[in-house]
C-alpha positions as a Markdown table, in Angstrom:
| # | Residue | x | y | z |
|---|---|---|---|---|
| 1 | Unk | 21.8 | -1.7 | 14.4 |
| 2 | Unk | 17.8 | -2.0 | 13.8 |
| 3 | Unk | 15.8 | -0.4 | 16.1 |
| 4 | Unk | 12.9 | -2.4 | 15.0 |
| 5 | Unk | 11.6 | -5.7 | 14.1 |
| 6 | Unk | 10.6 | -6.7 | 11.0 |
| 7 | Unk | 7.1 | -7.6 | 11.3 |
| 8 | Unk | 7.0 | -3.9 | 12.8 |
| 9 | Unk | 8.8 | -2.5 | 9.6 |
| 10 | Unk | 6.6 | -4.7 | 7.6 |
| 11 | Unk | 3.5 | -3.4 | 9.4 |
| 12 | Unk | 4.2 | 0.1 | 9.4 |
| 13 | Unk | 4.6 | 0.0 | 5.8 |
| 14 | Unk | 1.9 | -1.6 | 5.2 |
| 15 | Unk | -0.1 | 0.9 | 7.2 |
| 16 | Unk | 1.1 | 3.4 | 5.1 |
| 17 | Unk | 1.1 | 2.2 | 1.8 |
| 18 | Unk | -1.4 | -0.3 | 1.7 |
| 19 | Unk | -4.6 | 2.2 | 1.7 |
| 20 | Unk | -3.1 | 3.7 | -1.3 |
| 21 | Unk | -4.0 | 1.0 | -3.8 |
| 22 | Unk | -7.7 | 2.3 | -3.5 |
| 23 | Unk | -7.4 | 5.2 | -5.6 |
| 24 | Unk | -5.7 | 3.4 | -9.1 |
| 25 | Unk | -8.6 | 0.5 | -8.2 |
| 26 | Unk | -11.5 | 2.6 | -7.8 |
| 27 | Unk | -10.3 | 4.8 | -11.0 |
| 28 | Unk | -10.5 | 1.6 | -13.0 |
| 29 | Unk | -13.4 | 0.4 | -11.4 |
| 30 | Unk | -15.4 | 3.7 | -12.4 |
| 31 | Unk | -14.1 | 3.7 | -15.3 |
| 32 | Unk | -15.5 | 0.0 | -16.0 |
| 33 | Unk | -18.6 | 0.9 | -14.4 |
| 34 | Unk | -18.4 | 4.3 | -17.1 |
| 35 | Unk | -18.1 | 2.3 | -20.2 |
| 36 | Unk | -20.6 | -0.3 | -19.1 |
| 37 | Unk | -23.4 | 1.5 | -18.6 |
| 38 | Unk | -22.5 | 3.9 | -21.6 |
| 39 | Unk | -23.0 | 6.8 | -20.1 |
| 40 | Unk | -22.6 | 9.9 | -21.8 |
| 41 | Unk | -20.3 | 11.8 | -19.7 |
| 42 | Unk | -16.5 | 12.2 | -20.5 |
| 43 | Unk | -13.6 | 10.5 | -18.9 |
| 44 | Unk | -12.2 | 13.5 | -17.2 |
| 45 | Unk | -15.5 | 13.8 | -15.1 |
| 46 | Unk | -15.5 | 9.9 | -14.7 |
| 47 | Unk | -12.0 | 10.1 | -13.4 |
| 48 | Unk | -12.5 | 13.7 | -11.6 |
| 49 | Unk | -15.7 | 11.4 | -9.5 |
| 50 | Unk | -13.7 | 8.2 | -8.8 |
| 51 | Unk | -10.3 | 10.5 | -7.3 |
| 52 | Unk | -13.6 | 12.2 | -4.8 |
| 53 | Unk | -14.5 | 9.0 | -3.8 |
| 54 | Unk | -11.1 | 7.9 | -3.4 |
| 55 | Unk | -9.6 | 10.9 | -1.2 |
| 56 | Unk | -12.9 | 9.8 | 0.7 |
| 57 | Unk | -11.9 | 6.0 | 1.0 |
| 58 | Unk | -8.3 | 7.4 | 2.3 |
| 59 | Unk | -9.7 | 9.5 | 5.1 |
| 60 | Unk | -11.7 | 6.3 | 6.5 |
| 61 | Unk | -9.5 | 3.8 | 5.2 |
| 62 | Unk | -6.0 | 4.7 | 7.4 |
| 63 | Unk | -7.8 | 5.1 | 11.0 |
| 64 | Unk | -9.5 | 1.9 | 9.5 |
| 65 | Unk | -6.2 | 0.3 | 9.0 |
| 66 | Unk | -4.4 | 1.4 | 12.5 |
| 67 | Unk | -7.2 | 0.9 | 14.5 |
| 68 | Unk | -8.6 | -2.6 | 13.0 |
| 69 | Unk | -6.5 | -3.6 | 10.8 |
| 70 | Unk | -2.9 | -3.7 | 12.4 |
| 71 | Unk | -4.4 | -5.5 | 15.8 |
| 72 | Unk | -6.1 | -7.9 | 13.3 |
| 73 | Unk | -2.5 | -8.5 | 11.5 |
| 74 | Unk | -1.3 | -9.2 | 15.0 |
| 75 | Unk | -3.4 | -11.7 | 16.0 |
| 76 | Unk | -3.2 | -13.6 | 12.5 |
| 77 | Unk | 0.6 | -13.7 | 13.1 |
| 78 | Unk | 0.1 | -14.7 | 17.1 |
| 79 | Unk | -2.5 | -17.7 | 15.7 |
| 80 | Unk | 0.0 | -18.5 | 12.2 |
| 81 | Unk | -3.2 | -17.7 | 10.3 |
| 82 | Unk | -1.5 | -15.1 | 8.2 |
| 83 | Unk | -2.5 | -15.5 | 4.7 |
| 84 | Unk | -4.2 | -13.7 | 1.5 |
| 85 | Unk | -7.6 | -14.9 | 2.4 |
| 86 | Unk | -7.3 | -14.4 | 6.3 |
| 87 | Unk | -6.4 | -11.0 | 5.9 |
| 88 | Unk | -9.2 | -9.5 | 3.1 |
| 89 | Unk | -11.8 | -11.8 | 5.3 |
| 90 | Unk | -10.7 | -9.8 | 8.2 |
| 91 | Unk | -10.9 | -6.7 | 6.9 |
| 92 | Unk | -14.7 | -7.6 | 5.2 |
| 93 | Unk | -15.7 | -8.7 | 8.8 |
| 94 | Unk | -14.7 | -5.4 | 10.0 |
| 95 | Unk | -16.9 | -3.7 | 7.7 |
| 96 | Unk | -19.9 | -5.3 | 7.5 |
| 97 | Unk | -21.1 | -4.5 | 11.3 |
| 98 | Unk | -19.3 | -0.8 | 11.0 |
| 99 | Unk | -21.5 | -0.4 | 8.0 |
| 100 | Unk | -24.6 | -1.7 | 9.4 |
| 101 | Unk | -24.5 | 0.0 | 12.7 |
| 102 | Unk | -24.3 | 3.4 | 10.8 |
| 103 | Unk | -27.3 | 2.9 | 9.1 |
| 104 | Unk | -26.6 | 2.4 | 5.6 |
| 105 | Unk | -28.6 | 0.2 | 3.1 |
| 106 | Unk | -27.0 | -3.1 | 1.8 |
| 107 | Unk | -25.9 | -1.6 | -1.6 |
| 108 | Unk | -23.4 | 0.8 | 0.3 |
| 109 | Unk | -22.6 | -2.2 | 2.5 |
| 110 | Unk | -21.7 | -4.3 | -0.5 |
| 111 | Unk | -19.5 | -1.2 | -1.8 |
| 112 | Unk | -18.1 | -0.7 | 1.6 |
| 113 | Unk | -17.1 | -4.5 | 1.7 |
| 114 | Unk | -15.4 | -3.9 | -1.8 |
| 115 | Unk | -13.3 | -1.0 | -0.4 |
| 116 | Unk | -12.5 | -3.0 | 2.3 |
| 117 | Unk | -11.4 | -5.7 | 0.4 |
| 118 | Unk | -9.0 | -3.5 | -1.9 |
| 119 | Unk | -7.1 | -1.5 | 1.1 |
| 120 | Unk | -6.6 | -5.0 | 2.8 |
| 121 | Unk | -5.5 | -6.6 | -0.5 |
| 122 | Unk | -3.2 | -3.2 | -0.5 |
| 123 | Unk | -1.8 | -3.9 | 2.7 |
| 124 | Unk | -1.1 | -7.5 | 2.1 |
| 125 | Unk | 1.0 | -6.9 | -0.6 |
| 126 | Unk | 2.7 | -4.3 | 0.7 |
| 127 | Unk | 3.3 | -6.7 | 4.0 |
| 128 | Unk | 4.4 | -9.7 | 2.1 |
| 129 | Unk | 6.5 | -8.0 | -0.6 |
| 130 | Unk | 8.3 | -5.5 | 1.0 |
């Protein structure tokens, strides 16, 4: 007998698995960023900064994702609006006012936006594949 639906199962797993892809992303996108601007530190530190910034990203990104996101998935399903686009648009809405009513410049809001974008891409995949 199951207890629960599957959009719930599908949600919940999404929920928790779907911040996750923000620590391999922002590792590669360090990384990038590392190479490109040939800096002259090592990879360990390059690596050692992005995995900081990505423990970071975690600790916002889940109450982010229960609190916004899962009420946002909800209402896509309700209106059959569900789709790739719908759902990292959603979650770049989201961020953009949070951002700005914090106070921080438009550089960090672009960055924020591309976190953003990465945990909902996460949690899209994690929704439709699993």
């Amino acid at each position: 007998m199951k207890t629960f639906s599957i959009t719930t199962r599908k949600n919940t797993a999404a929920v928790l698995l779907g911040p996750l892809l923000l620590v391999p992303i922002m590792t590669l996108t360090y990384v990038v960023l590392a190479l490109f601007n040939g800096s002259p530190t090592n990879l360990v530190d390059v690596v050692g900064v992005s995995l900081f910034f990505s423990l970071w990203g975690l600790i916002i990104a889940y109450p982010a994702v229960l609190f916004l996101g899962v009420p946002s998935m909800l209402l896509l399903i309700h209106y059959k609006k569900l789709n790739y686009f719908s759902v990292v648009l959603s979650g770049v809405a989201w961020s953009i006012p949070i951002a700005l009513s914090f106070g921080v410049d438009a550089s960090s809001t672009i960055f924020i936006s591309y976190c953003a974008a990465i945990v909902a891409s996460g949690c899209w995949l994690v929704y439709r594949y699993v």
